[in-house]
ROVO-55095 format. One record per residue (C-alpha): x, y, z. Coordinates in Angstrom, 1 decimal. Example, Ala and Ser with C-alpha at 12.3 -4.5 7.8 and 13.67 -1.06 7.14 Angstrom:
BEGIN
east 12.3	north -4.5	up 7.8
east 13.7	north -1.1	up 7.1
//
This chain:
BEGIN
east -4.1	north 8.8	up -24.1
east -0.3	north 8.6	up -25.1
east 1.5	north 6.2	up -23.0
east 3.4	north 7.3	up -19.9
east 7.2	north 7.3	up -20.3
east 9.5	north 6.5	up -17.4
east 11.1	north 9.9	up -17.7
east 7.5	north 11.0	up -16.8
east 6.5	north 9.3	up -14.3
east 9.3	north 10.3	up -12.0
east 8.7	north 13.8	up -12.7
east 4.6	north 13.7	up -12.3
east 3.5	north 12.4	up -9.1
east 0.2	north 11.9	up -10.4
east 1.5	north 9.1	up -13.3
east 2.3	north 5.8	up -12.0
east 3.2	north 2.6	up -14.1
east 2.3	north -0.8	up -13.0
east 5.8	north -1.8	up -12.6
east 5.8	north 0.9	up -9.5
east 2.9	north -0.6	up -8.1
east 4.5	north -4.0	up -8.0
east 7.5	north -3.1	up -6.9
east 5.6	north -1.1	up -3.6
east 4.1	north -4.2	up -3.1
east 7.1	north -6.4	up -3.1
east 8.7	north -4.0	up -0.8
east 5.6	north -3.9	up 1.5
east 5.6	north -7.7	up 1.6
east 9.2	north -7.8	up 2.6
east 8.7	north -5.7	up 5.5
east 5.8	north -7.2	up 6.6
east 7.8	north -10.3	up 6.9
east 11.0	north -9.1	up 8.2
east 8.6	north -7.8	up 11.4
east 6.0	north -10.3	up 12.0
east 4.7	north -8.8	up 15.3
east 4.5	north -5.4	up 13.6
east 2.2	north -7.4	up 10.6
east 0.0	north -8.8	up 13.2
east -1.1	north -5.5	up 15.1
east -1.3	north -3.8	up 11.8
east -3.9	north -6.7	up 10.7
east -5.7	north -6.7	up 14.1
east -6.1	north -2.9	up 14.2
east -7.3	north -2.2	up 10.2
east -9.7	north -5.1	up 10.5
east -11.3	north -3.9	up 13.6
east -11.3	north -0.6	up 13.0
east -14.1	north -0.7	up 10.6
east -16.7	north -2.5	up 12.8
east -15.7	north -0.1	up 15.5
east -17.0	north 2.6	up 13.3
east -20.5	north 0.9	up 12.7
east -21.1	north 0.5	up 16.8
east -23.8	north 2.8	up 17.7
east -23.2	north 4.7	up 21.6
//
C-alpha cells in the first residue's frame, strides 16, 4: 500500500495520517480542560451508560 500523501488525505475523507489523529486529540484535551464541568458530565454519562444497557426490566 503506497503511502498516503497530505495532498490526499485532505481530499479523501477515508485516509487519515497519525499526525491528524494527534492533533484531534490535543484539541479534545484542550477543550476538556478549558470546561471542566462539561468533562465531568461527559465522563459520568459515557461511563454509566454502558452498565445501564446490561440492567435487565
Amino acid at each position: 500500500m503506497p503511502p498516503v500523501s497530505k495532498t490526499r488525505a485532505v481530499s479523501d475523507p477515508q485516509a487519515f495520517s497519525l499526525e491528524s489523529v494527534l492533533q484531534d486529540l490535543r484539541f479534545a484535551v484542550r477543550q476538556l480542560r478549558k470546561n471542566p464541568g462539561f468533562a465531568g458530565t461527559a465522563i459520568l454519562v459515557l461511563r454509566s451508560s454502558p452498565g445501564t444497557n446490561c440492567v435487565e426490566s
